[in-house]
C-alpha positions, -999 to 999 in steps of 0.1 A, spaced: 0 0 0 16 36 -5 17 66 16 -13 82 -2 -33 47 -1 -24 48 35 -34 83 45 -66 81 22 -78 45 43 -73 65 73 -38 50 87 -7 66 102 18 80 76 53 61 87 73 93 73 50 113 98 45 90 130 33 104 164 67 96 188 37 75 207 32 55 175 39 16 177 37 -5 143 38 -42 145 58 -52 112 78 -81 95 112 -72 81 110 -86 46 148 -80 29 177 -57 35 170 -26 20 205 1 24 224 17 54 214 -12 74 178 -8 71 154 -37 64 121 -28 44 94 -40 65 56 -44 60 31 -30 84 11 -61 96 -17 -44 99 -24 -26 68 2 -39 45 23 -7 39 57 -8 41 86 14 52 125 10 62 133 -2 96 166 0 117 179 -30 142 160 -54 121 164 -86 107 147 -103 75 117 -121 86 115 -114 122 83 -95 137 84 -65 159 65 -35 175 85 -7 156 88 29 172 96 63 155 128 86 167 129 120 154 168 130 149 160 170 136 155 164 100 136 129 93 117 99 109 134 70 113 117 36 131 137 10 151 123 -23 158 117 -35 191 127 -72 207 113 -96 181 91 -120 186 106 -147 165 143 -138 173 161 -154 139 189 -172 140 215 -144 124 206 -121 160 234 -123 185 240 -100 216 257 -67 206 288 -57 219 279 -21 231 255 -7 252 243 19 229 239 1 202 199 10 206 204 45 203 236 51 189 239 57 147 272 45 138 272 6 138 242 -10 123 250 -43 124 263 -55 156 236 -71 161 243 -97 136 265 -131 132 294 -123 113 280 -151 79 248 -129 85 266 -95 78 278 -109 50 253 -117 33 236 -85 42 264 -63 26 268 -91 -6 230 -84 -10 231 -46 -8 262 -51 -37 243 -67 -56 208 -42 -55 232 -12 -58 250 -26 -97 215 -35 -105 199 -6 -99 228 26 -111 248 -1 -131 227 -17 -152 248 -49 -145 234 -85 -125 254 -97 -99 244 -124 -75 252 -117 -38 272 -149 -39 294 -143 -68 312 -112 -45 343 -124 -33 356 -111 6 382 -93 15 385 -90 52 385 -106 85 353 -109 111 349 -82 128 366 -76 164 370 -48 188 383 -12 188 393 -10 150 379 25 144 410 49 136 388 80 127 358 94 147 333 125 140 327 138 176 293 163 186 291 178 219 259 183 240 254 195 278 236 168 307 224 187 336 238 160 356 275 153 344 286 184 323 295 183 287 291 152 271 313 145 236 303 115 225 287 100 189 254 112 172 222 93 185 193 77 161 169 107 177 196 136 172 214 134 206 247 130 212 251 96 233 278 95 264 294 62 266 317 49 289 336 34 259 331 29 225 344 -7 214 345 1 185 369 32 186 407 20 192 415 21 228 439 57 221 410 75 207 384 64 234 414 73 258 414 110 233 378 112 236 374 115 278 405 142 276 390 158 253 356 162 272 375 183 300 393 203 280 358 214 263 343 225 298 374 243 305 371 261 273 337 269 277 325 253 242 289 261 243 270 224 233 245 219 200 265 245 180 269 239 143 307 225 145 323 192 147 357 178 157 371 148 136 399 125 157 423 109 133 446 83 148 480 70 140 512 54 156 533 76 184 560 92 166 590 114 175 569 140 151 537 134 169 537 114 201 503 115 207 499 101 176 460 118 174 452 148 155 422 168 159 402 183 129 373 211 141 351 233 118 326 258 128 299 277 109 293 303 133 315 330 139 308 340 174 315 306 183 355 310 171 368 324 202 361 298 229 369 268 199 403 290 197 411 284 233 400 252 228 422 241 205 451 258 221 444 240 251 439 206 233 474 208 218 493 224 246 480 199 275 472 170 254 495 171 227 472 163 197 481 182 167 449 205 155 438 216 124 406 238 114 386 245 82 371 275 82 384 292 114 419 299 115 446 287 96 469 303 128 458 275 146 470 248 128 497 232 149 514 199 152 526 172 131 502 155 111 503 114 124 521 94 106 501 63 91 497 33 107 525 11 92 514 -15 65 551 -32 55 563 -24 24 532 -1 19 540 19 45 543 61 37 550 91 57 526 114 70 506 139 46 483 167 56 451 157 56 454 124 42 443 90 67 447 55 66 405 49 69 411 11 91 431 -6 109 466 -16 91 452 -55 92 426 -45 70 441 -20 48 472 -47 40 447 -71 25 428 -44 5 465 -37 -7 470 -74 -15 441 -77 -35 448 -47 -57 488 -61 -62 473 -96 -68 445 -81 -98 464 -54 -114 486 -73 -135 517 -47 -129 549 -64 -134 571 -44 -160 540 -24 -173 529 9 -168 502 20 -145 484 51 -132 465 55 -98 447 87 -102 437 91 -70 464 88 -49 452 98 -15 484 83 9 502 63 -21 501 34 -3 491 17 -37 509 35 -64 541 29 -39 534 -10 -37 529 -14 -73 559 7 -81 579 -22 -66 570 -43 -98 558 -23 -125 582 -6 -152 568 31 -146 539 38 -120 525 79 -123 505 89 -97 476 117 -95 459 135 -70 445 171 -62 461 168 -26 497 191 -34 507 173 -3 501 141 -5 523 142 -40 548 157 -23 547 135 6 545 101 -20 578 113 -37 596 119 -10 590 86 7 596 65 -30 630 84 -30 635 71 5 629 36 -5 651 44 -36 619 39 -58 632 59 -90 598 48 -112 575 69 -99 561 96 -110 533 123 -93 509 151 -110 495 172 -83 461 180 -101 427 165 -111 426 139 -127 404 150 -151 431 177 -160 464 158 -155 451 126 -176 444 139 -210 476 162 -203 496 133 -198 482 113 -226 490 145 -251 524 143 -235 529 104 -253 520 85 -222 499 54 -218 489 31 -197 486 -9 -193 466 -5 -159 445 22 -141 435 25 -106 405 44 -92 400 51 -57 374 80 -53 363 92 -16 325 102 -15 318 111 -51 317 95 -86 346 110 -108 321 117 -137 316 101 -175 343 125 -188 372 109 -173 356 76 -180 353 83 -213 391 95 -215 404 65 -195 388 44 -224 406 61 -250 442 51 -238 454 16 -245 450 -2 -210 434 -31 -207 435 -37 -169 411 -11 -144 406 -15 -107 383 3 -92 376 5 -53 341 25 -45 345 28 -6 313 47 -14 292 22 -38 262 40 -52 282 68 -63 310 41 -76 282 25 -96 275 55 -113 311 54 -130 305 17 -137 275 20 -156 297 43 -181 327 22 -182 301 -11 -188 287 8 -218 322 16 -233 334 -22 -237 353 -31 -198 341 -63 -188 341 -74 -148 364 -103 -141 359 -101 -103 338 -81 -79 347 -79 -49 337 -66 -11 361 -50 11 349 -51 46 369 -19 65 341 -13 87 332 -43 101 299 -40 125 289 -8 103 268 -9 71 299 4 48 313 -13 30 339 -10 -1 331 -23 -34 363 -37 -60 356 -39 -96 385 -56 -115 374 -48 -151 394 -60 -185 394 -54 -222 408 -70 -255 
């Protein structure tokens, strides 16, 4: 039944609920994010639920987190098999890891499926769930090495830094399993240096915690990332800041307050072996190094490098470009981030790498410049953050001579869009693949290893 079926017989619009409103519904499939769609039992209409599992029956409840409805389902009453006990207290209220409450084979399954739905739908192409290879361990504790931090007040206790609720409010945990131990231990410091600051809670700013080995550069080995839209807010986030990295240690950055505040070494990455790099402003390793290394082994295993020529163009920390330099005949890298070039180079001389070369720039600039310039390519690599990199570069990347393109979508959807071109111009898939960084969360990374004639 839809919304406007619904609303004309006279029942309760889901994206409109009452906060009293209970709906008894069955989770049918996995839907995205770590939502199930689910059917209202009693009048058929169906909507996304949170906490869910396919086929299980619950009362579900609305939270209202500021800007949309979301429903969470209650204790089922046919518990399936897949449910096990979560590892965190929050995990009812906080919105970072949606599938804790799942066997590891189940979460699988549920990412494989979502995969699958996401080609189908913005790439045109079929893909059974089972046909996506894995490339990760299960999931255990304390491998976040990034967090995005909000700060709220609690009449009771003070300031209260903690992650972003389901319903909009910032939830205080004792710890966070899922954070690594230092940036749990950075998180509590961090709450009384705010108070002593006199931050003022549910302002429009956020810090980011980026996490990395002790160093003789940075022997905190955290650095601390804050932005803030309001103005008037920029004089207690200044003291702030100079408190955090003159007590704690933590090197800070800001975007959009002061560049004068910027102190600190940037942490060095965490080491990965022979894919190791130096630090690089405002580049990360996104997971732990156990997880990263085997991402790194699938890409040396499917790019076909030995004495041929390939191009990463988007080079974030090098970590690839620098491992496939070790058997390739020439390896250019690319990336708008002057610093991460700079910071690539320096480490291949190092490592007396000499066949390696870096283009500060975007790739949709430096590619057909370098392909004016006489150079080509046996193999391309394509690592994009949040956004697709757009049919023009797709469409130039098909006119050079490679035959070999890996492409790594840590976000999918917008991965798939780039697909769907490259699918129409002639690459054909010879493995997809799931890259699990996040384990416990619904994110996921999705490898394409695509081949021509």
């Amino acid at each position: 039944m839809s919304r406007a079926t619904a609303a004309a017989a006279g029942h309760a619009d889901p994206s409109h609920p009452s906060p009293s409103a209970r709906q008894r519904v069955r989770a049918l499939r996995w839907f995205a994010q770590g939502r199930c769609l689910a059917e209202d039992l009693d009048d058929g209409h169906t909507f996304t639920v949170y906490r869910a599992i396919p086929g299980e029956i619950s009362a579900a409840r609305p939270v209202f987190d500021g800007h949309r409805h979301r429903w969470i389902a209650g204790h089922p009453e046919n518990p399936s098999s897949d449910r096990v006990i979560p590892g965190c207290q929050a995990f009812s209220t906080c919105s970072g890891c949606a599938y804790l409450h799942l066997s590891p084979s189940a979460e699988q399954a549920a990412k494989r499926q979502s995969a699958s739905e996401i080609l189908q739908r913005f790439a045109n192409v079929t893909v059974h769930p089972d046909a996506f290879t894995w490339c990760g361990a299960p999931r255990g504790p304390g491998e976040r090495t990034r967090a995005t931090l909000s700060l709220t007040h609690h009449p009771g206790t003070g300031p209260v830094l903690g992650m972003r609720g389901m319903d909009g409010s910032v939830v205080d945990l004792d710890t966070c399993p899922a954070l690594l131990p230092t940036l749990d231990d950075a998180r509590h410091a961090l709450r009384t240096s705010a108070r002593q600051a006199g931050l003022k809670p549910n302002t429009p700013w956020t810090l980011e915690l980026h996490s990395g080995p002790r160093s003789s550069t940075n022997a905190s080995g955290i650095a601390l990332v804050a932005s803030c839209s309001e103005p008037e807010e920029h004089t207690p986030l200044r003291a702030f800041l100079e408190r955090v990295h003159e007590t704690l240690g933590y090197s800070v950055r800001t975007k959009g307050v002061d560049p004068a505040l910027d102190k600190g070494a940037w942490p060095a990455p965490w080491p990965l072996g022979a894919a190791s790099a130096p630090e690089a402003e405002d580049t990360w390793t996104p997971t732990t190094p156990q997880r990263y290394a085997a991402l790194v082994a699938w890409v040396q295993e499917h790019a076909r490098a030995r004495g041929r020529n390939v191009i990463d163009l988007t080079l974030g920390r090098g970590l690839f470009a620098l491992t496939l330099a070790e058997e390739a005949s020439q390896v250019w890298g690319v990336d708008h981030n002057h610093h991460a070039c700079a910071a690539t180079l320096a480490w291949a001389q190092q490592r007396g790498i000499h066949n390696l070369t870096l283009r500060p720039g975007k790739a949709t600039t430096v590619l057909p410049r370098l392909l004016r310039e006489g150079a080509d390519f046996d193999t391309v690599l394509l690592n994009p953050m949040r956004s697709s990199l757009g049919e023009t570069l797709m469409q130039t990347i098909t006119s050079c001579r490679a035959d070999t393109l890996l492409y790594l979508a840590p976000a999918p959807r917008a991965g798939a869009e780039d697909l769907r071109v490259l699918l129409a111009t002639g690459w054909r898939p010879t493995t997809w693949s799931i890259a699990d960084l996040h384990p416990g969360t619904a994110s996921f990374l999705l490898a394409a290893c695509l081949r021509r004639p």
